[in-house]
N, C-alpha and C positions, 0 to 999 in steps of 0.2 A: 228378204235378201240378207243374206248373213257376207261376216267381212270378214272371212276365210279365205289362206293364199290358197289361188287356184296352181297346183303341180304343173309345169309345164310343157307343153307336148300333147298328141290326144294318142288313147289309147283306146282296146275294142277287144270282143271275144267274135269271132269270126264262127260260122257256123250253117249247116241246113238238116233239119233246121234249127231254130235258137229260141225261139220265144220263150221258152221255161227259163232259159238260163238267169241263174241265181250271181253269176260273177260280178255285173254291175252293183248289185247291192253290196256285195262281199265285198268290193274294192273301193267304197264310198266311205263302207264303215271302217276300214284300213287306213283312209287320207283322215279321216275323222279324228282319228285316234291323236293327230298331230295339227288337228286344226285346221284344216286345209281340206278343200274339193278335188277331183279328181274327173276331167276329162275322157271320162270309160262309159262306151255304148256296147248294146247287143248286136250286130251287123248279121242279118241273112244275104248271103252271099248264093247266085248262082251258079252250080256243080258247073259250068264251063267259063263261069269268069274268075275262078279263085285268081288265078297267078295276076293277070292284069289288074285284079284289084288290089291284092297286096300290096304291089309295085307303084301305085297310083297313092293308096295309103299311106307310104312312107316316103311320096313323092312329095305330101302335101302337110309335114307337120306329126305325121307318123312318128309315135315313138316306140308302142308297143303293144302286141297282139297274142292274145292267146287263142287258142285251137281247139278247136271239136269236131268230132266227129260231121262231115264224113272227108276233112281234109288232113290230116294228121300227115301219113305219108307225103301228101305233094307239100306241105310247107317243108319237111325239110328237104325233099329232092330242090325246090326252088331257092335254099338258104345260101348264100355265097362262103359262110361258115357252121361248124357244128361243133356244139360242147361232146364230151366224151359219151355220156349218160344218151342224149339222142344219137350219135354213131351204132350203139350197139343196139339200138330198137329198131334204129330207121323211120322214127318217127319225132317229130315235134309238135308239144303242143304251146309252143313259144318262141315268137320270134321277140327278136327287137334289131332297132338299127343300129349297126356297130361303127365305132368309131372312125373304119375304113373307109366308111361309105356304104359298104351294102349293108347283109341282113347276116342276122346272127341266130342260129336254131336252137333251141333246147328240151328236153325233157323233164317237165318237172312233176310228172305224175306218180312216178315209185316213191321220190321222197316226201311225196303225200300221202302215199299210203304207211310208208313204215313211220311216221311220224305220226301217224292217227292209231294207229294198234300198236304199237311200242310204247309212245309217250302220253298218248293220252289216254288209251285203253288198259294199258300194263300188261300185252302181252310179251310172250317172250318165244320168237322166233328160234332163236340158236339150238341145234338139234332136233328141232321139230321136224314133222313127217306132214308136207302139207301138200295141201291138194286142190290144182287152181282148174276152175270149170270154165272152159271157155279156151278158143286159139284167136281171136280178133286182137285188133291192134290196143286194145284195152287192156290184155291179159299181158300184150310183148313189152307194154309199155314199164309193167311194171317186176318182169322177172330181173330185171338185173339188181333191182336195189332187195329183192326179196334174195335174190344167194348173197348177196353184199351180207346179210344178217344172217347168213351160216346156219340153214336149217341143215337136217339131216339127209334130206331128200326132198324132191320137187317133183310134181307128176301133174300134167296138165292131162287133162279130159276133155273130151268135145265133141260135138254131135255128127259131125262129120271129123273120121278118125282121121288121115291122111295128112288135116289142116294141123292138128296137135303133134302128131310123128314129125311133120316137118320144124315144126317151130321148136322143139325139144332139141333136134339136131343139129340147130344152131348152137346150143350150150356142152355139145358134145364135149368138146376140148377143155373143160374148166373141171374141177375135182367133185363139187359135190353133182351126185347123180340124179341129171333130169331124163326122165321119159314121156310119152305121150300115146295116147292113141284116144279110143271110144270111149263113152260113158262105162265101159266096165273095167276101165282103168281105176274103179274109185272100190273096187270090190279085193277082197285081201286082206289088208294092213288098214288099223283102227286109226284114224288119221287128230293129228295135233291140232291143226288149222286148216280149215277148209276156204276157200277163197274161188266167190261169183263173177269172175267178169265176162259173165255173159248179158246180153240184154232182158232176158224173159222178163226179170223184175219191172220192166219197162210198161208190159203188157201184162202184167197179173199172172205169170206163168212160172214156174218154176222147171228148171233144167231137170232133164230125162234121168236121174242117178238112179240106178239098181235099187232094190227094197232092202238087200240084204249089204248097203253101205253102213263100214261100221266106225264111229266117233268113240278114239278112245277117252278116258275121264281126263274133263277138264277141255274136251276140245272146242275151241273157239271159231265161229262163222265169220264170214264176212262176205256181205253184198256190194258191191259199186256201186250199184245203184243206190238210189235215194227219192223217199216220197213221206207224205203227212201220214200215213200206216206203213207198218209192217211188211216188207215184200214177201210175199210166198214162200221164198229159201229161208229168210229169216224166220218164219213160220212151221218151216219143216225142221231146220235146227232148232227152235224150242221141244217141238215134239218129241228130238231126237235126246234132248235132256241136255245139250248143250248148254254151257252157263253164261255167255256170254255172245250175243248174237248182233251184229252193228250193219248198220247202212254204210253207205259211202259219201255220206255227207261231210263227216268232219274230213275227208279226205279232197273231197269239191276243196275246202277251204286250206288244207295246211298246202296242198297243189298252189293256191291262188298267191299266199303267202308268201311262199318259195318265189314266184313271179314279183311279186310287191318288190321282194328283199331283191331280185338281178335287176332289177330296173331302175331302182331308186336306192340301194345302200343301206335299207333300215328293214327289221325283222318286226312286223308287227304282232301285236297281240293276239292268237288265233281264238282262244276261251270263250270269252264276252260277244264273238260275232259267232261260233256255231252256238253259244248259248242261245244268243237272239233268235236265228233262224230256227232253231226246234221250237222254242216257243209262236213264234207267225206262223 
């Protein structure tokens, strides 16, 4: 038994389903950093009990919850408030309870990603021509912080074209140019950054892209997903001579991060815990 203050309030990553999730570790090694435990469980939650159990959660000592797939949308339709960053996705994968009394929504999964390929990878977004595979709530979550970083252009792909057309037409009204449609949306222009948020990596498959996709020099991949090997995309960007090819692990962690810091007022250490986790 160690004599650690224990943080107080109980917190959870909500989910169906959860059992892989890496968050309770990742937010143990966060309270850690400052000598302190942390009150954070994995919850599988039943597709027809989310909202009652939320509400039951922060009924009873609830202080804060983060979101996974496949409830992202209904926490924030169910938030009584919304930061700016989940307004425009229409998704949260963060609530907490706010001062008012209810629930407070947020998105913190863009600035997990651009803090994992900016800062800790050293890529460099601004003017780049990138090209994100995938229309799911994975892919909405993170367009806003990716034109935040002034590429040149944005072009979402996806297997069903209609889902990509539409989610582009959201961004119609803002200056840099997003389009969308089907996998041969990625055929043309040699692209800067390529970006997976699709699931395939989930199942050992790699997203349907044209053969004749073409990677100009220097262009950089990236998977959301994340596993002990190599995903397939990751796999196919090596082959493609790409020089730099990343999971979406350290992005799991600068996302949980972001969470740690709106919860509690301190920006923990992200290095030493994705260090950890590649190593286990």
């Amino acid at each position: 038994m160690t004599d650690d203050q224990l943080i107080s309030g109980r917190f959870a990553v909500v989910g169906n389903p959860i059992e892989h999730s890496l968050s309770p570790r990742i937010h143990a090694a966060f309270a850690r950093q400052g000598k302190r435990q942390i009150d954070y469980r994995a919850e599988r939650v039943e597709v027809d009990d989310f909202e009652s159990w939320v509400s039951a959660f922060f009924d009873t000592q609830g202080r804060g919850l983060n979101v996974t797939l496949p409830f992202k949308t209904r926490a924030f339709d169910m938030a009584d408030t919304a930061s700016d960053r989940a307004r425009l996705t229409g998704a949260a994968n963060f609530l907490t309870a706010s001062e008012e009394g209810g629930i407070h929504a947020d998105n913190t999964d863009g600035k997990g990603l651009l803090t994992d390929v900016t800062a800790n990878a050293g890529w460099t977004l601004k003017g780049a021509r990138i090209l994100v595979l995938g229309a799911g709530g994975a892919v909405k979550g993170v367009i806003p912080s990716l034109l935040d970083a002034g590429p040149a252009a944005l072009v979402v792909a996806n297997r069903t074209a209609e889902r990509a057309e539409a989610l582009a037409a959201e961004w119609a009204a803002q200056p840099i140019p997003v389009s969308g449609g089907g996998y041969a949306q990625a055929l043309g222009t040699p692209w800067n950054v390529i970006i997976n948020g699709t699931s395939t990596g989930l199942s050992d498959e790699m997203p349907a892209l044209p053969s004749e996709t073409l990677l100009a020099e220097g262009c950089c991949c990236y998977d959301m997903a994340y596993g002990k090997c190599p995903t397939p995309f990751m796999r196919w960007a090596a082959e493609q001579g790409a020089p730099d090819a990343r999971d979406g692990l350290g992005m799991l962690v600068e996302q949980a991060a972001e969470s740690f810091y709106l919860w509690l007022g301190e920006y923990p250490d992200t290095q030493p815990v994705i260090a950890d986790l590649r190593h286990q």
